[in-house]
N, C-alpha and C positions, 0 to 999 in steps of 0.2 A: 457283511463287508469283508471280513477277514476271511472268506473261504472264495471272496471275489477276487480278492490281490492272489491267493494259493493258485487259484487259476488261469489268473492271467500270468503268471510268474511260469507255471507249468508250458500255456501256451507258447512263453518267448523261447522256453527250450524244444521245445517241439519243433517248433520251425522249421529251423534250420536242418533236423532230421530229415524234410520230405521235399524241402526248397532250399533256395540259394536266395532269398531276399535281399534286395536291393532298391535305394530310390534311382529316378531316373539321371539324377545328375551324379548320381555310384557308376551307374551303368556307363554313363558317356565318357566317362573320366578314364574309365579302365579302357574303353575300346580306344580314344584317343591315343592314351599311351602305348597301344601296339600300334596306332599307325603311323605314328611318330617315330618306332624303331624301323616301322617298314618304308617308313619316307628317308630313312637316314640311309638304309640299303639301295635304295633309289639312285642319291645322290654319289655315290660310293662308285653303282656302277658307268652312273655319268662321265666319271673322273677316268675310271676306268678303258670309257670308250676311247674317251680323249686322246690317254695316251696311247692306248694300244694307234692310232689314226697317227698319234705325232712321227712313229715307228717309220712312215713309211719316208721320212728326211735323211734316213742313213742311204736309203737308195740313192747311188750316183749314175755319173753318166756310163763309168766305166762296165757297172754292171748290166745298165742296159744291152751295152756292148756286147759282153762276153755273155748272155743270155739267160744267167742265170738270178735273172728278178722273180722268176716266174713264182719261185719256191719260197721267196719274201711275202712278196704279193698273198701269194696261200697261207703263209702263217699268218695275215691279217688278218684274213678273211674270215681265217677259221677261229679266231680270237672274235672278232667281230660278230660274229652266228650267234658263240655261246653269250658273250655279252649283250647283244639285243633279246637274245630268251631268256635270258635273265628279267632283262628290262622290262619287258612284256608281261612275266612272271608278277613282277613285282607291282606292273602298273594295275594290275586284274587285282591282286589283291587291296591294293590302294581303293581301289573301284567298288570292291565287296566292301572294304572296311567304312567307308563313305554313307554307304547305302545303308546299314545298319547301323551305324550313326542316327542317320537320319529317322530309321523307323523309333528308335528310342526315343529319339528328341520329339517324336510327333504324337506316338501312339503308347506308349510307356509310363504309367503313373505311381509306379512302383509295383514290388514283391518279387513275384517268381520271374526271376530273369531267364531263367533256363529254361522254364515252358512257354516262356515269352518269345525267346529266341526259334525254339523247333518250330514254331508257327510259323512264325514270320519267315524265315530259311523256306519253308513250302510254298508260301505266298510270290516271293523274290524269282522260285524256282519257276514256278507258272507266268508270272511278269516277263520270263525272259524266255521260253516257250510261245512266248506270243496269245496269251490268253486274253480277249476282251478285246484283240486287235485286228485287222487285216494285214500286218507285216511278215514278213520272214523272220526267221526265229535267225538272230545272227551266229551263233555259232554252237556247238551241244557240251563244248566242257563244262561250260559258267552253270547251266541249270542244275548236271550230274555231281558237282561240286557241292551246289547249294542242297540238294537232296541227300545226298550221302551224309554230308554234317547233320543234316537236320535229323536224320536216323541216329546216326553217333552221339549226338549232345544228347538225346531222346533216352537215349538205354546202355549206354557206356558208363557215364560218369559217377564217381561216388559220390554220396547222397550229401554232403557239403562241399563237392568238390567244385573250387573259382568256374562256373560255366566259360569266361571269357580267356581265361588262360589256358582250359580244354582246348576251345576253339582254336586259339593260335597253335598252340601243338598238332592238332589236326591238321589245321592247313599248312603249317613247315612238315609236315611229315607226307600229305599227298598231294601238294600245288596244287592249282588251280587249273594249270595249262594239260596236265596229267592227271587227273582228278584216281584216287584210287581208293576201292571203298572201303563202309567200315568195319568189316572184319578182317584186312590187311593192318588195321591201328591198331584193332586189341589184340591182336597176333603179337606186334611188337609192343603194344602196351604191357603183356604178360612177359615179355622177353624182357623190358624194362624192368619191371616190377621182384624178378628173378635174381637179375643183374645186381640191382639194388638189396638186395637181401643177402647175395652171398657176397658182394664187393666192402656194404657199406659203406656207399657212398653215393651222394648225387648225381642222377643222370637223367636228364628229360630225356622221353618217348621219341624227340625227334631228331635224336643227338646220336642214338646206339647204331654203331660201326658206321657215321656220317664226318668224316674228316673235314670235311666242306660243308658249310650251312648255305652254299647256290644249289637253285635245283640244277636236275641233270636234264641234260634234252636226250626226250626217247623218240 
């Protein structure tokens, strides 16, 4: 009996050496809480649009007149671009975070979150590929996104390291809409990691030399 408790005691430190164990309502809770920051970016850029739209009430008549709206008009415009790729940005990832939501909530009974995830990331990638279907594959970021994390969560990460707080680093460091792969992360994950050792001090992977946390439109 006492070399059974030694080993199951052995066992609980083990674990976590080779996994990220979690139950399924761990798992949901953490992903919620990012899409709960990325629903607040949402909102942010809504407000955003808004006012950039309200901009265009300082046009009057006189400037109609004297012709130069034209250059107004183009500052809006171009306020407008970035803030709807933003939006866009933002609603894809709302879209990813949903859907993996969901596979926890369905298929999830606990343990290894992080080998639970790189699967499911392959499976999502194929769903949207058009596998099993007669449709058109609607667009080629959303699947190269889900593949490329699915390789990154796969063989990046340290051997206790949050799988879920990986994942949102990855994806604020290579969008969705630009999907970039992952040996551009541990590039800067190593430049992070650098940084952090001669600075000491805190810097997320998706923060270094990023003054702005919008993506950029390329």
């Amino acid at each position: 009996m006492r070399l059974a408790r030694i080993a199951a005691l052995i066992a609980g430190f083990l674990l976590p050496l080779s996994s990220f164990a979690l139950t399924s309502k761990e798992a949901i809770t953490q992903l919620k809480a990012i899409q709960t920051n990325n629903r607040a970016v949402l909102q942010k850029t809504d407000r955003a649009i808004q006012d950039t739209l309200k901009r265009s009430r300082d046009i009057k008549a006189q400037h109609l007149v004297k012709g130069d709206v034209e250059a107004i008009f183009r500052s809006i415009e171009d306020a407008i671009n970035e803030q709807q790729f933003r939006k866009r940005e933002y609603l894809l990832r709302d879209m990813f975070l949903n859907e993996l939501i969901n596979k926890f909530a369905s298929a999830f009974s606990g343990g290894d979150a992080r080998d639970f995830m790189e699967k499911q990331l392959l499976e999502m990638a194929a769903t949207e590929l058009g596998v099993g279907s007669f449709e058109q594959p609607p667009s080629d970021e959303y699947w190269r996104f889900l593949t490329y994390l699915s390789v990154a969560i796969r063989e990046m990460p340290e051997q206790i390291e949050d799988p879920f707080k990986f994942a949102e680093a990855y994806m604020n460091f290579s969008t969705i809409s630009n999907p970039k792969q992952p040996g551009e992360f541990r590039a800067q994950r190593n430049y992070f990691n650098s940084l952090k050792a001669e600075a000491g001090k805190p810097v997320t992977p998706d923060r270094v030399d990023d003054k702005d946390d919008a993506p950029k439109k390329q």
